[in-house]
N, C-alpha and C positions, 0 to 999 in steps of 0.2 A: 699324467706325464706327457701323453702325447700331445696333447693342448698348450701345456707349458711349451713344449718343443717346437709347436707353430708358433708361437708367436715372436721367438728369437730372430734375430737379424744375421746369417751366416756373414755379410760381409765385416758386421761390425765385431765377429769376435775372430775372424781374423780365415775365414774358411770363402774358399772363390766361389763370386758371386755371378755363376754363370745361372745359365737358363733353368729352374729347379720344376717341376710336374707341382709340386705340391708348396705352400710356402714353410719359413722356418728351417732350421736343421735338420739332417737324416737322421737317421739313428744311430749309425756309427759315429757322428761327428760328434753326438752327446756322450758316446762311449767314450769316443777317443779324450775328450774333455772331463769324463768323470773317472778314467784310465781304468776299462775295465771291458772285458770285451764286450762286442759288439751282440753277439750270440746272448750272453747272456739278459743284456740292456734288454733286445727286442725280448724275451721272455719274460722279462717283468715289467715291460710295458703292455704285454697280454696277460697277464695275468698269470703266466704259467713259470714252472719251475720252484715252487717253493720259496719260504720267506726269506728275504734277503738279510745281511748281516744289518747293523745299524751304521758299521765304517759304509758300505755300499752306498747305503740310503742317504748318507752325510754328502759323501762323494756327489750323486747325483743332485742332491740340493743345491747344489754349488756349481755345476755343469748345466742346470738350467734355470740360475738364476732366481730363485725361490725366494720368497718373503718369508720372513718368522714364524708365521703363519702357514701360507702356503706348506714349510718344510715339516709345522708339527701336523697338519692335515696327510705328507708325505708317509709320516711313521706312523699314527693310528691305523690307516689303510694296508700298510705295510707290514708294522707289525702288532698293531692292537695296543701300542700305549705312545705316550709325550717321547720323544728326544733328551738327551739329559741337560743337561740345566746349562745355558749360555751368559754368562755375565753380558752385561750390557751395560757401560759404566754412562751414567747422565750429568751432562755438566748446567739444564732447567730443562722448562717445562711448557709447554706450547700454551700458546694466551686464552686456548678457552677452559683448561684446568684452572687457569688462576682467577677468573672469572667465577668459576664453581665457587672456588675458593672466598672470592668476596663476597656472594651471594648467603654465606653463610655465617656472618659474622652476626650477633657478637658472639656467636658461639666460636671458640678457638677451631682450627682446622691447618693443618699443615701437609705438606707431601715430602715424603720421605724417600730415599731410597734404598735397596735393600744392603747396603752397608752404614743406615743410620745418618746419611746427609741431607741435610734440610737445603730443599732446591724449591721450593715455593711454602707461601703462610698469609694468610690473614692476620687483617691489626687487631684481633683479638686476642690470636697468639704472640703477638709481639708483647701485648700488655698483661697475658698470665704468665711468659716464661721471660724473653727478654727483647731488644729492639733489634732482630737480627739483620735490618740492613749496614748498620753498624760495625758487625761482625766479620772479619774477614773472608769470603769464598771458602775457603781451603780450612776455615775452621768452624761452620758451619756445622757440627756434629751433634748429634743429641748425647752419645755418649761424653764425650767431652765437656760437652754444658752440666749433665749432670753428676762428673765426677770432678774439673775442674772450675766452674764457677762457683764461689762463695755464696753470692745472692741467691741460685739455684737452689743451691744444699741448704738453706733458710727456710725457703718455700715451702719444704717436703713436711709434710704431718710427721712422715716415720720414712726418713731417709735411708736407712741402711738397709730395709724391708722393699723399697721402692728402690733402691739400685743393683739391689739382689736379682728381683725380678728382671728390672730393666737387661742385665746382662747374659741372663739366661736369655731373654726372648733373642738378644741381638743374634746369640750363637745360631737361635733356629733362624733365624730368615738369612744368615748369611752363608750358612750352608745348605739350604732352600735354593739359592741363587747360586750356588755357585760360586761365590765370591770367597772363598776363605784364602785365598793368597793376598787379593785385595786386600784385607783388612790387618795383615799382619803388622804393615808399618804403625798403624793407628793402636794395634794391640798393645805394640812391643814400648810407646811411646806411653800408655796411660800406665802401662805396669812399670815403666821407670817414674812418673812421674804420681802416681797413688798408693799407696800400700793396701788399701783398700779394692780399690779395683784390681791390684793381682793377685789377691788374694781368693775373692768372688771369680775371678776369671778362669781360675783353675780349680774350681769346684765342678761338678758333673750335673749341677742342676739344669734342667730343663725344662724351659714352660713357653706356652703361648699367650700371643698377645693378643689377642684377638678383640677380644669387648672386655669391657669390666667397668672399676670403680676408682675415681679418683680424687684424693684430695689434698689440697694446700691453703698455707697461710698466706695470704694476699697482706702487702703492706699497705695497703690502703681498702680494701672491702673485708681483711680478717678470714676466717674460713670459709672455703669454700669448697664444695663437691659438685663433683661433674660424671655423669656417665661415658666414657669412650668408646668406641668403635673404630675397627681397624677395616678399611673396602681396598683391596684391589681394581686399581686401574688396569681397562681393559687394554691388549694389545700391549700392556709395557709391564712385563712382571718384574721390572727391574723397581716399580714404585708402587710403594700404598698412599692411601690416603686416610689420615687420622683425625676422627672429628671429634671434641669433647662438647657434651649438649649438659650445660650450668643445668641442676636440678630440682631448682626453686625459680620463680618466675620475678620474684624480689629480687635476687642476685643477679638473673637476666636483666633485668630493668637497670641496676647499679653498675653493670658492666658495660651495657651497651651507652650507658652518660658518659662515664669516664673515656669510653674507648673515641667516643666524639671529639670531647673535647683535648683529649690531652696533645694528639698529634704524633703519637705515638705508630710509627709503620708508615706514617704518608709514601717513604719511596718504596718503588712496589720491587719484589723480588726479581734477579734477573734471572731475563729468558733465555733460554739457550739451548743449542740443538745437540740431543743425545749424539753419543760416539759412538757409530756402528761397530760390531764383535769381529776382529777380525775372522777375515775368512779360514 
């Protein structure tokens, strides 16, 4: 804290910029900015006094300016666990994820974020699931793809088994995130427009997605399985990264020709810089 507090600019948060002994803000200016006395600020900047609330520690995060980061390093110290879960809504993805992302082809790979929007993909996923440059921004969703595109619901070996799951997992990561107000408009929309998905949506199932097994009927290579894995991206828990690795080296081979030649994904996903949480 007190490190973070040198390195502030008093004139630039609106505190006079006369002659200071020390650089940075005092310690009451960070009180006075995180509205909380001064007495107590200097005591937990020493260490002393007992563990502070998490509203306190929020307050200060905010008083001096703290990174996502910075602020959950704030609360382990403080109080020995994470800060609770901040949505952080992303409109892409900075070019060297999508790079990842090419280097990975032909195995399909896409990034998701924790309300199920597809905000970058390889042309390997354009050619197992769909061409989603194609796709609208705003409709961009996995759930949606696979409750309202026809072609999707083709693909699946056993669709009802695979959207059961799919739903369950969605509940865990979007209240993982934080996001459950988020997603109500998108909820409220797939239960007027599936009977199927409101029905599964109001079941109490719960699972993770984490790794497994997956397979579909391809309209041009026929069945295929793939194993999945799910990695969080560091620094953004607002996005995973979902890689499916083809499990035969013959079907690698048949996918990575056709994904050449068809031309399928040439325009690459747009970039775009997350929307910070407000303060």
């Amino acid at each position: 804290m007190r490190l973070r507090r040198a390195k502030l600019d008093p004139g630039a948060l609106g505190f006079a910029p006369e002659r200071r002994r020390t650089p940075g803000l005092r310690r009451e200016e960070v009180a006075q900015r995180a509205s909380i006395s001064s007495t107590w600020y200097t005591c937990l900047e020493q260490g002393r006094g007992g563990a502070p609330s998490s509203d306190v520690l929020d307050r200060i995060s905010r008083a001096l300016m703290l990174t996502d980061v910075e602020r959950e390093h704030l609360f382990l110290l403080g109080l020995g666990r994470l800060p609770e879960v901040r949505y952080q809504k992303t409109t892409g993805v900075a070019p060297r994820l999508q790079r990842v992302l090419n280097t990975i082809d032909p195995d399909p790979a896409f990034i998701r974020t924790a309300t199920w929007d597809l905000v970058a993909w390889n042309r390997a996923a354009t050619f197992m699931l769909t061409d989603f440059a194609q796709v609208p921004a705003q409709q961009r969703n996995l759930l949606r793809l696979v409750f309202l595109d026809p072609r999707a619901r083709a693909m699946q070996s056993n669709w009802v088994d695979s959207a059961r799951f799919v739903v369950s997992a969605f509940k865990v990561d979007a209240a993982r995130a934080g996001a459950a107000s988020d997603v109500a408009p998108l909820v409220a929309e797939l239960c007027r427009c599936s009977p199927e998905f409101d029905i599964m949506w109001h079941d109490n199932e719960i699972r993770s997605f984490g790794e497994g097994a997956k397979h579909i009927q391809h309209p041009l290579l026929g069945a295929l399985s793939f194993d999945y894995s799910v990695f969080a991206v560091d620094g953004r828990s607002d996005l995973s990264m979902v890689v499916y690795v083809v499990t035969t080296a013959a079907a690698s081979n048949q996918l990575r020709s056709l994904v050449e030649v068809s031309g399928v994904g040439e325009r690459a996903p747009l970039v775009g810089k997350s929307t910070p949480p407000a303060s």
